[in-house]
FIRO-996214 format. One record per residue: x, y, z of N, C-alpha, C in turn; residue number from 1. Coordinates in steps of 0.001 Angstrom, whole numbers, padded with zeros to 6 digits. Last residue first. Layout:
FIRO-996214
<site><n_u>X</n_u><n_v>Y</n_v><n_w>Z</n_w><ca_u>X</ca_u><ca_v>Y</ca_v><ca_w>Z</ca_w><c_u>X</c_u><c_v>Y</c_v><c_w>Z</c_w><num>NUM</num></site>
...
This chain:
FIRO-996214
<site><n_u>-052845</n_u><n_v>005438</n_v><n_w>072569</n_w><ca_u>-052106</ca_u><ca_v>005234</ca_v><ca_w>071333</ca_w><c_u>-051923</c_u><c_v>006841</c_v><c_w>070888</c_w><num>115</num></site>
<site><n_u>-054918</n_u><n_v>003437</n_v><n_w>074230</n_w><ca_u>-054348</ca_u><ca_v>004605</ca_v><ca_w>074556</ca_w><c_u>-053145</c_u><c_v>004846</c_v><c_w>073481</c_w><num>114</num></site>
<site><n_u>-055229</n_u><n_v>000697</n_v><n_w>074649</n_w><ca_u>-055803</ca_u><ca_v>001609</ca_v><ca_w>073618</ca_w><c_u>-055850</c_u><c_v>002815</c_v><c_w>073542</c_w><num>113</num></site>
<site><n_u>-054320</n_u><n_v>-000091</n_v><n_w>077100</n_w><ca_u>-053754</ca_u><ca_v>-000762</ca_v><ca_w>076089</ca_w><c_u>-054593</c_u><c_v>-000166</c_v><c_w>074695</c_w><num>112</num></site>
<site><n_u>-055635</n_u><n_v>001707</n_v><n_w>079207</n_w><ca_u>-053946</ca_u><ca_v>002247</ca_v><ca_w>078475</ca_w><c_u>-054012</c_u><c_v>001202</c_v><c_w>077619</c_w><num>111</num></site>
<site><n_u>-058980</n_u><n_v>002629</n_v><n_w>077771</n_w><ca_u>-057858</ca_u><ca_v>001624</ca_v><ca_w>078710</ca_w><c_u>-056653</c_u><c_v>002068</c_v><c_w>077974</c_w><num>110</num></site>
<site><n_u>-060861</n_u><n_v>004866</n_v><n_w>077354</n_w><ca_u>-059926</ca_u><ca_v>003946</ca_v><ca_w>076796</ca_w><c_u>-059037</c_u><c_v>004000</c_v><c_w>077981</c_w><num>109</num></site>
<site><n_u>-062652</n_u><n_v>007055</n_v><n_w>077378</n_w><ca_u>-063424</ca_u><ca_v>005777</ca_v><ca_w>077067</ca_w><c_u>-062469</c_u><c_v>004884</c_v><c_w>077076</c_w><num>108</num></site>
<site><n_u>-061703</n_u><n_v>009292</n_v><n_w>079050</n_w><ca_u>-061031</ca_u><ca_v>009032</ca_v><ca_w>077791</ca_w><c_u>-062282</c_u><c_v>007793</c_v><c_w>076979</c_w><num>107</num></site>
<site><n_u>-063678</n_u><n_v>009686</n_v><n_w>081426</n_w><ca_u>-063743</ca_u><ca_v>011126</ca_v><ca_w>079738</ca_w><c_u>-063134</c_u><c_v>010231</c_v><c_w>078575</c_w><num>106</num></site>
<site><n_u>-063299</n_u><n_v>007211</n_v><n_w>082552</n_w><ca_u>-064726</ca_u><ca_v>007735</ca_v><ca_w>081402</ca_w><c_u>-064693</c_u><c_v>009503</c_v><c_w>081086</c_w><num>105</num></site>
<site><n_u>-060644</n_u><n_v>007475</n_v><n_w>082752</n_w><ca_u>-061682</ca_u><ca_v>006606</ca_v><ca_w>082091</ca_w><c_u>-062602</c_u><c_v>006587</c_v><c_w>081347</c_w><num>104</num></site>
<site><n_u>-060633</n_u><n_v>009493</n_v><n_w>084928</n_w><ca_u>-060140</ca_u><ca_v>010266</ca_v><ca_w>083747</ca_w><c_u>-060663</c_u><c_v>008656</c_v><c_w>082197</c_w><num>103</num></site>
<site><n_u>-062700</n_u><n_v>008583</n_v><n_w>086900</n_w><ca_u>-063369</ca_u><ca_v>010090</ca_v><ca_w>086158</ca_w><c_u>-062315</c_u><c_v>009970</c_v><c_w>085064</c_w><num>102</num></site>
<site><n_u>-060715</n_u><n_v>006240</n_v><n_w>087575</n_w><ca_u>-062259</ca_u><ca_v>006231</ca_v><ca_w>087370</ca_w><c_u>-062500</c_u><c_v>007433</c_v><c_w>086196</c_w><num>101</num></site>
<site><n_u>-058802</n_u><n_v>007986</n_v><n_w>088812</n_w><ca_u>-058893</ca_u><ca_v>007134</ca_v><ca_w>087966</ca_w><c_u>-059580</c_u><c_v>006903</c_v><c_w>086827</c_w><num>100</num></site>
<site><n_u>-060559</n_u><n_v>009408</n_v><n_w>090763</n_w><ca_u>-059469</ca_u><ca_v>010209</ca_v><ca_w>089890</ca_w><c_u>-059183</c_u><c_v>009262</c_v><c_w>088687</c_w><num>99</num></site>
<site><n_u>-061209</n_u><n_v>007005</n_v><n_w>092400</n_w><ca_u>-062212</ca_u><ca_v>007874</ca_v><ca_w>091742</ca_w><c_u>-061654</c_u><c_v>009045</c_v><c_w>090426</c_w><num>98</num></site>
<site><n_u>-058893</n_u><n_v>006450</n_v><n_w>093270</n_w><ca_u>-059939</ca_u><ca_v>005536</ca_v><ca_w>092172</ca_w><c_u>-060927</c_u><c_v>006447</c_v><c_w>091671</c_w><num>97</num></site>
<site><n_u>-057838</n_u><n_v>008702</n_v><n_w>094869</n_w><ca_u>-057011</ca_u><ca_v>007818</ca_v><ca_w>093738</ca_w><c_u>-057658</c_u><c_v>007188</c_v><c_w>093071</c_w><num>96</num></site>
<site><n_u>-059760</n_u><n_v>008435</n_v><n_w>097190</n_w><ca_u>-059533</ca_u><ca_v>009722</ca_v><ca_w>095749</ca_w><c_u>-059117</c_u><c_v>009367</c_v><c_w>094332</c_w><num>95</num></site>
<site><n_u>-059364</n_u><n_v>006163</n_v><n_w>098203</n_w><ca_u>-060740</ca_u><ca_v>006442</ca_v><ca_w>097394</ca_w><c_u>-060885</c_u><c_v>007504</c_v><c_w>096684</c_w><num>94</num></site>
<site><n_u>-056685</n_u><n_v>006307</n_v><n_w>099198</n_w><ca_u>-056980</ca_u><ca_v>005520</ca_v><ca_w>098727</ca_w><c_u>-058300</c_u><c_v>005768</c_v><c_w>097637</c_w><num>93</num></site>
<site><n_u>-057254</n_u><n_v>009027</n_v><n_w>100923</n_w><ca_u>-056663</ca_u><ca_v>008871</ca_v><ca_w>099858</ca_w><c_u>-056358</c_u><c_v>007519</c_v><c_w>098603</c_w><num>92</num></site>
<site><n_u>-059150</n_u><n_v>008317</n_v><n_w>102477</n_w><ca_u>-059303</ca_u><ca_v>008808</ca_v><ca_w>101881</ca_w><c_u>-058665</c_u><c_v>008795</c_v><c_w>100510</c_w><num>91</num></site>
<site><n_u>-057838</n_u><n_v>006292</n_v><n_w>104595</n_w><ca_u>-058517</ca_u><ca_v>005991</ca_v><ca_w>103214</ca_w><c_u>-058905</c_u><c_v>006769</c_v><c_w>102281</c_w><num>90</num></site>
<site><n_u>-054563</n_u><n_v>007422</n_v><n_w>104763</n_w><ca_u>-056021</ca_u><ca_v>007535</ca_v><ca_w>105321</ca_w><c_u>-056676</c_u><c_v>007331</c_v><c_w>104146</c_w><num>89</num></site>
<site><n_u>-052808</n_u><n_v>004357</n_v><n_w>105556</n_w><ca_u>-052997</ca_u><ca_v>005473</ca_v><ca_w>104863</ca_w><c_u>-054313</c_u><c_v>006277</c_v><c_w>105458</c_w><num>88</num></site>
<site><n_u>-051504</n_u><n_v>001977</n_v><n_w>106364</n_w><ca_u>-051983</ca_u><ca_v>002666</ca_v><ca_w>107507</ca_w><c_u>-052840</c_u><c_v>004079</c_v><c_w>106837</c_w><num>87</num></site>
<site><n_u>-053346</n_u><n_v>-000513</n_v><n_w>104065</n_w><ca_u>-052214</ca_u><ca_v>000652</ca_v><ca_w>104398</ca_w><c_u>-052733</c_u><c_v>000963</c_v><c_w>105780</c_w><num>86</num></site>
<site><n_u>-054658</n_u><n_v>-003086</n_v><n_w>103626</n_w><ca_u>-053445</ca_u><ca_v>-003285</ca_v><ca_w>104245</ca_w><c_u>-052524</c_u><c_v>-001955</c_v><c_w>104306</c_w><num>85</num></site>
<site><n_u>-056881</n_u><n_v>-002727</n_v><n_w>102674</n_w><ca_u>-057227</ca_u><ca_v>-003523</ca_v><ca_w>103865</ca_w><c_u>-056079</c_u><c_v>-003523</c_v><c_w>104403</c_w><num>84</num></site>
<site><n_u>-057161</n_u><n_v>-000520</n_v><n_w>100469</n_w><ca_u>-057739</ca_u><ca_v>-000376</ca_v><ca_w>102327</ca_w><c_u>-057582</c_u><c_v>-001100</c_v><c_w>102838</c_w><num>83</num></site>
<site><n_u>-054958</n_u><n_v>-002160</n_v><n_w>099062</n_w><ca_u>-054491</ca_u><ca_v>-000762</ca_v><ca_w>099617</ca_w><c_u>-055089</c_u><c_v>-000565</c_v><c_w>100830</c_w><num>82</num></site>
<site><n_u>-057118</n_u><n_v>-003548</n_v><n_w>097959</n_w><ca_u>-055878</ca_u><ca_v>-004445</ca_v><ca_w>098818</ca_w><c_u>-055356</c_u><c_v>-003129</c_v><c_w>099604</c_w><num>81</num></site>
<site><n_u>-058636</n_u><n_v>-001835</n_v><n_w>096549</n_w><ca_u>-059165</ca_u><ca_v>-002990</ca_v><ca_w>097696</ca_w><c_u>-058544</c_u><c_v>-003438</c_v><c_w>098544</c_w><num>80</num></site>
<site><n_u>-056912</n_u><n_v>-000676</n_v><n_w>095168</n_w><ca_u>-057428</ca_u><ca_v>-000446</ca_v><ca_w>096254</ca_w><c_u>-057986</c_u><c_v>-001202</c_v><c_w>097142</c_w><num>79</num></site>
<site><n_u>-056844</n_u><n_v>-003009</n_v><n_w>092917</n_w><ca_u>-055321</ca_u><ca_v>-002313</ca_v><ca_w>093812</ca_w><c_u>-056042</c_u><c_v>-001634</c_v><c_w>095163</c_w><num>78</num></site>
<site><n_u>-059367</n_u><n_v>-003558</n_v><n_w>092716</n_w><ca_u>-059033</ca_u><ca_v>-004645</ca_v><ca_w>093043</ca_w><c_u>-057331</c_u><c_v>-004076</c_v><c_w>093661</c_w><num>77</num></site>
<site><n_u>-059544</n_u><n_v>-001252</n_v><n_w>091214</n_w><ca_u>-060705</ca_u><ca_v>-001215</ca_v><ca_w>092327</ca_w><c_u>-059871</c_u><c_v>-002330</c_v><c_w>092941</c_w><num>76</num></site>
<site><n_u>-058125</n_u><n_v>-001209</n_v><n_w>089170</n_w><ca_u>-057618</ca_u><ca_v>-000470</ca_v><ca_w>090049</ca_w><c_u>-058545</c_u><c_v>-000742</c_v><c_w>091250</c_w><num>75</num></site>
<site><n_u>-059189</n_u><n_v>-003359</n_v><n_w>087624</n_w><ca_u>-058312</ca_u><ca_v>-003747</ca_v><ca_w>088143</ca_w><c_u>-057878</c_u><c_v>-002768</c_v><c_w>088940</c_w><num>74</num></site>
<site><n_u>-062228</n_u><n_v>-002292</n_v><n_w>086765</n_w><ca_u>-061652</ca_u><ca_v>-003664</ca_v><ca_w>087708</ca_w><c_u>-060285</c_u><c_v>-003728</c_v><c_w>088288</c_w><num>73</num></site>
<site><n_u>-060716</n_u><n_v>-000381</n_v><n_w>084737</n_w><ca_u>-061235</ca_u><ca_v>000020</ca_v><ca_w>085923</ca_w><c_u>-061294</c_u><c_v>-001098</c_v><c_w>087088</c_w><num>72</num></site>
<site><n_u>-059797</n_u><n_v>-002139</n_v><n_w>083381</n_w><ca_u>-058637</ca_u><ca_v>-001166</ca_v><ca_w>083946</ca_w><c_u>-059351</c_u><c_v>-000842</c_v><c_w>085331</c_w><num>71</num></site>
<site><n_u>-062014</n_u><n_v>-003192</n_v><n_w>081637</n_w><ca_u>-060972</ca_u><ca_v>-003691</ca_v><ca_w>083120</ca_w><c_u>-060000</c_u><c_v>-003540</c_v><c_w>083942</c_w><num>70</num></site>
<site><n_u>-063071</n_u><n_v>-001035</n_v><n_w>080832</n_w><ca_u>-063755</ca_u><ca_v>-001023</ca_v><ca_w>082150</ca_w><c_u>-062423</c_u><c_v>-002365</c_v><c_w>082700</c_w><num>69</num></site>
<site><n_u>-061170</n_u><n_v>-000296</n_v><n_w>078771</n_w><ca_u>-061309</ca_u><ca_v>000855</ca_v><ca_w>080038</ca_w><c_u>-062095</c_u><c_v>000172</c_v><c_w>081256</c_w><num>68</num></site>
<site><n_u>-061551</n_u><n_v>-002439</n_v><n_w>077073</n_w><ca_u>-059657</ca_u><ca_v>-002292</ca_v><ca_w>078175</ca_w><c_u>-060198</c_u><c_v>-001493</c_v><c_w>079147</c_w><num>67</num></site>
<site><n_u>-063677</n_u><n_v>-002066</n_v><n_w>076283</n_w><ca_u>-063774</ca_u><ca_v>-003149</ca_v><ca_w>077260</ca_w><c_u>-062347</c_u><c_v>-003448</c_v><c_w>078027</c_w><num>66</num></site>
<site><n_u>-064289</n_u><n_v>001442</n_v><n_w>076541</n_w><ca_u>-064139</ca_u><ca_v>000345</ca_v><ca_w>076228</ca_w><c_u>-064017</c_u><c_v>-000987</c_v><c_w>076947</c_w><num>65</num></site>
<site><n_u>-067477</n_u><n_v>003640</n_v><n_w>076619</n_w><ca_u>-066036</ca_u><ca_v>002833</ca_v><ca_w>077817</ca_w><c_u>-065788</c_u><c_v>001389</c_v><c_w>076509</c_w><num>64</num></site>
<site><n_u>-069161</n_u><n_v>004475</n_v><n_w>075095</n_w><ca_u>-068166</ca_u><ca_v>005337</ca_v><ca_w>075577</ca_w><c_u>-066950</c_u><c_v>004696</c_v><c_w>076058</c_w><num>63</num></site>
<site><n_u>-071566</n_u><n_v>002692</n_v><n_w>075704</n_w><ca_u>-071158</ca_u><ca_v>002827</ca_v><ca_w>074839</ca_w><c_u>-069637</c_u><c_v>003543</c_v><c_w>074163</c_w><num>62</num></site>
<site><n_u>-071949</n_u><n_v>002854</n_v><n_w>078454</n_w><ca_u>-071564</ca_u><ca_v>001673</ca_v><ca_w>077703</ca_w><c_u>-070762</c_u><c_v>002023</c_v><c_w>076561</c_w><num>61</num></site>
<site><n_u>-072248</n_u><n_v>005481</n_v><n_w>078552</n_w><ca_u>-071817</ca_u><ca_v>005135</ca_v><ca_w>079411</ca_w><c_u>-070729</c_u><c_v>003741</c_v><c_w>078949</c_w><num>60</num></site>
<site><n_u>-075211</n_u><n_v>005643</n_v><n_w>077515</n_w><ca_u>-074195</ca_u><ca_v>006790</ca_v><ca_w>077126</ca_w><c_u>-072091</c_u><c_v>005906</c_v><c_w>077476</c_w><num>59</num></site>
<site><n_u>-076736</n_u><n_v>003537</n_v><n_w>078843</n_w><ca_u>-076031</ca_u><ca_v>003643</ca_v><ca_w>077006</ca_w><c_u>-074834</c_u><c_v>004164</c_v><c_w>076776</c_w><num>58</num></site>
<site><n_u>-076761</n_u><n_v>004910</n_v><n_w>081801</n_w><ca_u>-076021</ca_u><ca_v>003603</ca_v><ca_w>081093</ca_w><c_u>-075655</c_u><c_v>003197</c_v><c_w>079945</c_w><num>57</num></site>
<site><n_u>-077972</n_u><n_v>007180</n_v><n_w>080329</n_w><ca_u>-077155</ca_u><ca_v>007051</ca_v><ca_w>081161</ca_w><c_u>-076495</c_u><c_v>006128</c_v><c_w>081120</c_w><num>56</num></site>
<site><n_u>-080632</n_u><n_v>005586</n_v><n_w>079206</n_w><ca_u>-079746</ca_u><ca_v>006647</ca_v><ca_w>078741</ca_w><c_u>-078503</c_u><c_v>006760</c_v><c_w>079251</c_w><num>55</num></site>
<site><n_u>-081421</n_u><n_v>004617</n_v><n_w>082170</n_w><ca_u>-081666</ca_u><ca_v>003761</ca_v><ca_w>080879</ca_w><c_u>-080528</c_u><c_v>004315</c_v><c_w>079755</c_w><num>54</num></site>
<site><n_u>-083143</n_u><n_v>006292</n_v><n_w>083924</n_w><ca_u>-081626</ca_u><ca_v>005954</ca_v><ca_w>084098</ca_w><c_u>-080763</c_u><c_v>005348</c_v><c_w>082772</c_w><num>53</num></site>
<site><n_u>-085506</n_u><n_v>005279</n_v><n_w>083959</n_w><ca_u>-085067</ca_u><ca_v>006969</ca_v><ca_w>083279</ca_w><c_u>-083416</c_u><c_v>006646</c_v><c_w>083404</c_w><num>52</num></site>
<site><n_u>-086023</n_u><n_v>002439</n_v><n_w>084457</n_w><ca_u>-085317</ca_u><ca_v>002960</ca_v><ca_w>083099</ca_w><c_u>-085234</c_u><c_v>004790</c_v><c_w>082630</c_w><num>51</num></site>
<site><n_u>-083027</n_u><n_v>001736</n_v><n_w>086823</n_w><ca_u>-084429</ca_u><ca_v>002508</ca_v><ca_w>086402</ca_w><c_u>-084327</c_u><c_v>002534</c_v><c_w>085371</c_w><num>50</num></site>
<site><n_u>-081442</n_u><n_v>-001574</n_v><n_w>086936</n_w><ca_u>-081456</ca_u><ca_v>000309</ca_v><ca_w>086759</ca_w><c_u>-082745</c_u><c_v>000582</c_v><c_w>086085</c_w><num>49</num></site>
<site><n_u>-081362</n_u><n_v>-004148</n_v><n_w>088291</n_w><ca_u>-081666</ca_u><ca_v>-003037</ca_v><ca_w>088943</ca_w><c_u>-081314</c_u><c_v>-001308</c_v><c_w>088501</c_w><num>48</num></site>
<site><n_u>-080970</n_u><n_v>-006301</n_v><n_w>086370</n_w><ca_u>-079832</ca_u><ca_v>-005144</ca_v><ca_w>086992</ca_w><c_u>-080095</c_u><c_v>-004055</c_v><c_w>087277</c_w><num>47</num></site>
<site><n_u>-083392</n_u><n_v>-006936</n_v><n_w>086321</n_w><ca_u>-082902</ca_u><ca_v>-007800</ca_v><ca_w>086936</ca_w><c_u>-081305</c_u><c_v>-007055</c_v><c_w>087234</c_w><num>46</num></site>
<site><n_u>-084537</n_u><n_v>-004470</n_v><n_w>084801</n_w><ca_u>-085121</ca_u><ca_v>-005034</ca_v><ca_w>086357</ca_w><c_u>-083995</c_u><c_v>-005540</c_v><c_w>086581</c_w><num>45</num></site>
<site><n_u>-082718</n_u><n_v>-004665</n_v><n_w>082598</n_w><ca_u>-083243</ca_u><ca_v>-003188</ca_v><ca_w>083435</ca_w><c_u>-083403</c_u><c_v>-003813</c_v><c_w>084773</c_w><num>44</num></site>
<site><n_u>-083795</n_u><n_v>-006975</n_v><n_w>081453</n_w><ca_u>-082098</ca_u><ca_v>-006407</ca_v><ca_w>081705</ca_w><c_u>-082432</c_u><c_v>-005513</c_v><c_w>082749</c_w><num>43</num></site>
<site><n_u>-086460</n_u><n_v>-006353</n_v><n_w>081097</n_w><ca_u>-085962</ca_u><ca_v>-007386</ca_v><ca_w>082009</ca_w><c_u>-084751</c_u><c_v>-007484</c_v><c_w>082460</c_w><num>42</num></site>
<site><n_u>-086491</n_u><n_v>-004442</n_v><n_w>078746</n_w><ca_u>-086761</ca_u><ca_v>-004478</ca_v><ca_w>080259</ca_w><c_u>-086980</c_u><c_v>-004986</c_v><c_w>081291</c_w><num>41</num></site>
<site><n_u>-083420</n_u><n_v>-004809</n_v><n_w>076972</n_w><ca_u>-085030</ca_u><ca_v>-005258</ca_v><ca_w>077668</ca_w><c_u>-085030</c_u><c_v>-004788</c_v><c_w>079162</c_w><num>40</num></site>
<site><n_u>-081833</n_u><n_v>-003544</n_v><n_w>074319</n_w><ca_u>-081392</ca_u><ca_v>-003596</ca_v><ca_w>075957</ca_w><c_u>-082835</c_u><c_v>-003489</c_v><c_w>076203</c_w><num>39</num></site>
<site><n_u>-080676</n_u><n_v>-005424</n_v><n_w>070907</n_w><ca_u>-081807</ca_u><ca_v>-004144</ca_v><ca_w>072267</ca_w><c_u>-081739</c_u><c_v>-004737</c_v><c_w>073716</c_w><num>38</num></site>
<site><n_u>-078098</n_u><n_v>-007482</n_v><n_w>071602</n_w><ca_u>-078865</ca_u><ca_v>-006704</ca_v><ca_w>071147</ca_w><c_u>-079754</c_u><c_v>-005733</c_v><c_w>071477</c_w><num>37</num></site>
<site><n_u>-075425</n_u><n_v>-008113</n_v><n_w>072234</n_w><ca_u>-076467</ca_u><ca_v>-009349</ca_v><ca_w>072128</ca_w><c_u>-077712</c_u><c_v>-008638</c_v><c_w>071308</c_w><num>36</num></site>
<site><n_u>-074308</n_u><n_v>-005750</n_v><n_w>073130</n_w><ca_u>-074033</ca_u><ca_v>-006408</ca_v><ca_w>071896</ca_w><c_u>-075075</c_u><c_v>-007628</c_v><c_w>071432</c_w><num>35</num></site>
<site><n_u>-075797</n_u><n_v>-004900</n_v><n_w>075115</n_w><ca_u>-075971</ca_u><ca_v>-003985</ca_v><ca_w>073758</ca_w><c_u>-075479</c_u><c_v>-004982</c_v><c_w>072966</c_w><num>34</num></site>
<site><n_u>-075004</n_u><n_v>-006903</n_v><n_w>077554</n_w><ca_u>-076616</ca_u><ca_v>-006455</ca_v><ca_w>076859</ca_w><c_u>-076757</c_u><c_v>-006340</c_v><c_w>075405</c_w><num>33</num></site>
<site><n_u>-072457</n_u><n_v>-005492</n_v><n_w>077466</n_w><ca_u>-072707</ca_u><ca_v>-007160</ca_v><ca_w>076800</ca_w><c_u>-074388</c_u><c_v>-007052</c_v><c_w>076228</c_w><num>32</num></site>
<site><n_u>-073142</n_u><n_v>-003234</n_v><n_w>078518</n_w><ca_u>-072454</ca_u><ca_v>-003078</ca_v><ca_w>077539</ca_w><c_u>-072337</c_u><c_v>-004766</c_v><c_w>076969</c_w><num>31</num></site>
<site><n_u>-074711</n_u><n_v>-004243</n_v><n_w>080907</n_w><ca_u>-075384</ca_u><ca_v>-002737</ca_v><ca_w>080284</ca_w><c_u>-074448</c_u><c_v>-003061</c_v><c_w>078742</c_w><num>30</num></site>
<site><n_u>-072267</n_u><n_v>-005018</n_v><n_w>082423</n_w><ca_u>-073492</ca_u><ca_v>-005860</ca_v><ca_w>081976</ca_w><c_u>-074321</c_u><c_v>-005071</c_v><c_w>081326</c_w><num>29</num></site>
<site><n_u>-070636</n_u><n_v>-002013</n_v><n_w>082764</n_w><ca_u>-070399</ca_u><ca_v>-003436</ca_v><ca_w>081916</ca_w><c_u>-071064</c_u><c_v>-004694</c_v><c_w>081319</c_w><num>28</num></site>
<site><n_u>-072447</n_u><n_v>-001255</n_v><n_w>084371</n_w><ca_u>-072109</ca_u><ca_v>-000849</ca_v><ca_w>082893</ca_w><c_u>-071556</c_u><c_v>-002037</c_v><c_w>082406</c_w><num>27</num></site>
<site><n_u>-072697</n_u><n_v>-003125</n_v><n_w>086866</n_w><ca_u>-073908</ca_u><ca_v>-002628</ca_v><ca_w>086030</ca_w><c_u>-073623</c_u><c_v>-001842</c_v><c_w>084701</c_w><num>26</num></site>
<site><n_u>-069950</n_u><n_v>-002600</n_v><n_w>087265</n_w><ca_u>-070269</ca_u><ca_v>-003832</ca_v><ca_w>086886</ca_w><c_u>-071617</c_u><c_v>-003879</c_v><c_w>086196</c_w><num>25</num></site>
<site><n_u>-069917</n_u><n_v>-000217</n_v><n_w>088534</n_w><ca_u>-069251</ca_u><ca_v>-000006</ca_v><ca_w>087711</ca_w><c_u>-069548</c_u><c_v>-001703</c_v><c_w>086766</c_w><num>24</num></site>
<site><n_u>-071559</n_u><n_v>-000188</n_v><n_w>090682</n_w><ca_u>-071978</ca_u><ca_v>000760</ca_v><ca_w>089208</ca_w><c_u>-071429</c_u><c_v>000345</c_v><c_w>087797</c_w><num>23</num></site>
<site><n_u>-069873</n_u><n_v>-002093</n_v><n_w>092217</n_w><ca_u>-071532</ca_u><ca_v>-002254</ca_v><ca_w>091333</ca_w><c_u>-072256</c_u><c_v>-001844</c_v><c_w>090413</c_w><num>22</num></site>
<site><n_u>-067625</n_u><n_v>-000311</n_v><n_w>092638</n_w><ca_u>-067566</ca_u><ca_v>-001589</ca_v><ca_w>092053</ca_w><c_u>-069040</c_u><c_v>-002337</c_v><c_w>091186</c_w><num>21</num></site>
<site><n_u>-068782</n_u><n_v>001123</n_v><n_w>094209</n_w><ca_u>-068060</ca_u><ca_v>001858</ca_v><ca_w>092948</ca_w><c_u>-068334</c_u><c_v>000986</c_v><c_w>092168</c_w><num>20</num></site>
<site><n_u>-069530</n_u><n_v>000676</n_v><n_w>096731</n_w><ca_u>-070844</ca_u><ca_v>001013</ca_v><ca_w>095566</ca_w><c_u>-070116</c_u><c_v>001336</c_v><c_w>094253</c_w><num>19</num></site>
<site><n_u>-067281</n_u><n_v>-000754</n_v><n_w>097599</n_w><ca_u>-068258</ca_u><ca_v>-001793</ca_v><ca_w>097124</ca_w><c_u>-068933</c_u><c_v>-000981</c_v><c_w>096109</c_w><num>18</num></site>
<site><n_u>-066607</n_u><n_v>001671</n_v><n_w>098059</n_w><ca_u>-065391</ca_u><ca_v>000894</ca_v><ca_w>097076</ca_w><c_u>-066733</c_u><c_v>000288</c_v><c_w>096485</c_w><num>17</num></site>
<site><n_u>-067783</n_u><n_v>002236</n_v><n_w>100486</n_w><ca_u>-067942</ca_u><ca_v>003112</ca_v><ca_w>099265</ca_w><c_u>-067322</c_u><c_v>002218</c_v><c_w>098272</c_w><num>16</num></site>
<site><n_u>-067174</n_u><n_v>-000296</n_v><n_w>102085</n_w><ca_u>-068528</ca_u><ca_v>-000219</ca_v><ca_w>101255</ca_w><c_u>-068758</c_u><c_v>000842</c_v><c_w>100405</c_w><num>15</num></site>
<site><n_u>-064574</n_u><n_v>000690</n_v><n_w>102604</n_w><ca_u>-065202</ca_u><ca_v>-000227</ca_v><ca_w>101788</ca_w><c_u>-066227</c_u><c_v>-000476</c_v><c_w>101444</c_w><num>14</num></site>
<site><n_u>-064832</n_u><n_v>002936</n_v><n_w>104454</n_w><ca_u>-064415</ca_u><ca_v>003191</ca_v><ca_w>102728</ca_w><c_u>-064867</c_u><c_v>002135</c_v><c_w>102651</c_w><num>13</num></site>
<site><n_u>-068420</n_u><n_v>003193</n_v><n_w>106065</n_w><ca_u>-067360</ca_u><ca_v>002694</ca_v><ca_w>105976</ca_w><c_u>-066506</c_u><c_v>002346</c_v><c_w>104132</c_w><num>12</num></site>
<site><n_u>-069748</n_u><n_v>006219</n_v><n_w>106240</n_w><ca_u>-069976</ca_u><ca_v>004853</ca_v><ca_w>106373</ca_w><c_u>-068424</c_u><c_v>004621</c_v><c_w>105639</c_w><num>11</num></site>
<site><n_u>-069374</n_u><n_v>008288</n_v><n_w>108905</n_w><ca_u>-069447</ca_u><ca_v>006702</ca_v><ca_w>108846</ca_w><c_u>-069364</c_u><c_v>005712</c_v><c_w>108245</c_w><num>10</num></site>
<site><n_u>-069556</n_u><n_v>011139</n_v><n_w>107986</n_w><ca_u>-070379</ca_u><ca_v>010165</ca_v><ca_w>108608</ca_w><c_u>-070571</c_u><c_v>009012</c_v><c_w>109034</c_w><num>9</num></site>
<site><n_u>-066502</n_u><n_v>010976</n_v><n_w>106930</n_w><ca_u>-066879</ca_u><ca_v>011803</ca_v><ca_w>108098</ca_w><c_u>-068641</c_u><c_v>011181</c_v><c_w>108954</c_w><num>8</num></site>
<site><n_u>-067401</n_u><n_v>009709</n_v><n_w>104165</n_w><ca_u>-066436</ca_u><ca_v>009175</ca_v><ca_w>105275</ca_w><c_u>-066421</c_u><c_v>009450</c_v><c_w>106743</c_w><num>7</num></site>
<site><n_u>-069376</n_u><n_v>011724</n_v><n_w>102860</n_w><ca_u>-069514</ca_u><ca_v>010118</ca_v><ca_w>103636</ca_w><c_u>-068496</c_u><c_v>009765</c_v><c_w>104909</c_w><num>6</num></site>
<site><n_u>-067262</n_u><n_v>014025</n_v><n_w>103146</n_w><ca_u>-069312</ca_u><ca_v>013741</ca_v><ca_w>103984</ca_w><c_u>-069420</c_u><c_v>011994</c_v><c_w>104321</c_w><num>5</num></site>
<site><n_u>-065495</n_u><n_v>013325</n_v><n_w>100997</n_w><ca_u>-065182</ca_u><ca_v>013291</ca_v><ca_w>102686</ca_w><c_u>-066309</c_u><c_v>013027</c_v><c_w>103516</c_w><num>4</num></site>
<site><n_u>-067023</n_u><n_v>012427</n_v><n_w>098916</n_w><ca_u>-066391</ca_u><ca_v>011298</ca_v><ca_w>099351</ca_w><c_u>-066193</c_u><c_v>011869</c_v><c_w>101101</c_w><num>3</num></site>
<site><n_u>-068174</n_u><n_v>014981</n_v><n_w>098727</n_w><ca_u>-069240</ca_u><ca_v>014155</ca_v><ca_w>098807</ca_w><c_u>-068572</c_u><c_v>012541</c_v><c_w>099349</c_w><num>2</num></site>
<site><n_u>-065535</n_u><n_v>016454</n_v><n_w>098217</n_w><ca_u>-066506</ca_u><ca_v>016903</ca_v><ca_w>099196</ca_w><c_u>-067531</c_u><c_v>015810</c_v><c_w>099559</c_w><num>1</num></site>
């Protein structure tokens, strides 16, 4: 519903892709953070997440492995190519990642830790 609204308004699938891709890179820098150690509030600023948000990203980090988030990279990077070269309707392109995406972060695990 919230993918068709956009689409139906305009804005364009790739820049939805783009906002996937940013969230999804702000966890991942959220999850190097943690290992280096306490997550600052200079991390915060300079990767632009609020810190009520702060939680959220832990939860998040902490949950995804590092197979799950490059799984995730790497389906964003199949779609990417998918919108620029199907006749498809993008939609379906941006269901498929997001379907992806959502079963990711229930599992926390990439298929090479999928066992």
């Amino acid at each position: 519903p919230v993918l068709n609204r956009l689409i139906d308004q305009g804005v364009p699938p790739l820049m939805l892709l783009g906002r996937v891709a940013w969230e999804i890179r702000r966890v991942r820098n959220y999850k190097e953070e943690m290992a280096r150690g306490p997550v600052s509030d200079a991390f915060l600023r300079s990767n632009r997440i609020q810190p009520f948000k702060k939680a959220r990203y832990a939860s998040a980090a902490q949950r995804l492995s590092w197979e799950a988030l490059e799984e995730m990279f790497c389906v964003l990077g199949e779609v990417d190519r998918r919108l620029k070269s199907s006749r498809l309707d993008p939609r379906l392109h941006l269901e498929a990642v997001c379907e992806r995406i959502a079963r990711l972060m229930v599992s926390g695990k990439g298929r090479s830790s999928a066992a």
